[in-house]
Phi, psi and omega in degrees: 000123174251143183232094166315137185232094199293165146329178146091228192310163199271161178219149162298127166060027173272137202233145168315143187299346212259320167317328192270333177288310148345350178217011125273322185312326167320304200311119171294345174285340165238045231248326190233039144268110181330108263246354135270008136281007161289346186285315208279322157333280192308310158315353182272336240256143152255127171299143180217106165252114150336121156251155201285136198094009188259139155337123177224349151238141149284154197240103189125337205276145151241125198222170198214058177198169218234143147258144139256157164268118182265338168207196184036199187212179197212132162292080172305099186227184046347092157090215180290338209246106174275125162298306156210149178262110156283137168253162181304138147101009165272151158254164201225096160115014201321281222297334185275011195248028149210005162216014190013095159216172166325126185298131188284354259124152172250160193242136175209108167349129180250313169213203197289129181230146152267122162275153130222119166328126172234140168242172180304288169010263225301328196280323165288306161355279199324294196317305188301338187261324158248117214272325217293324233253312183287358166296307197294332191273309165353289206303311191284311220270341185281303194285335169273005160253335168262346160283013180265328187315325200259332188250221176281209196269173165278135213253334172333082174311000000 
């Protein structure tokens, strides 16, 4: 089951901004976006809560959004054949909030998680407004293509 958890009013186990910047500083897709401009991140971001077995990517489907793991982990696979298990403070779907194509892999709760969803809009918005953060994500996403050229598989559902 995915559950949205909206803006606005505080909700029980809704988490505060300086908590979701604290789980992008984890993120390696934000690991060198300065930590006030991770505020303005964070501000985008929608909680997505997860039960363990639910979709949380289709693997063909097209979308235009990001997971981070704010807890619990998540399975990357095809099929039978798992690619990598994301933990909090891993990302899932990097590629569609800057390029929208079939999704390569499917994403699936290994037990109850929390996400939180960046969608594309806002992100570009962001990017455009803020020069430093689209320099830092540039940057981070060339050094995770050459450590996939060189390592294991890529986690990009």
């Amino acid at each position: 089951m995915l559950t949205s958890v909206s803006g606005g009013a505080s909700t029980t186990g809704e988490l505060m901004t300086i908590e979701r910047v604290s789980v992008l500083h984890r993120a390696p897709l934000f690991a060198e976006v300065p930590g006030h401009a991770l505020v303005a991140v964070a501000r985008l971001l929608e909680e997505v809560h997860v039960d363990a077995g639910a979709t949380i990517i289709e693997q063909g489907a097209l979308e235009d959004w990001l997971f981070v793991v704010a807890a619990g982990s998540v399975r990357v696979h095809v099929g039978d054949r798992t690619l990598a298990v994301v933990d909090a403070g891993g990302v899932v779907g990097e590629l569609a909030v800057l390029a929208p194509a079939p999704r390569a892999a499917s994403a699936t709760a290994v037990e109850a998680t929390l996400l939180l969803r960046l969608r594309r809009g806002p992100f570009e918005e962001l990017l455009e407004d803020r020069p430093e953060i689209a320099r830092a994500v540039i940057h981070t996403l060339a050094r995770l293509l050459q450590a996939a050229d060189h390592g294991p598989e890529s986690t990009d559902a």
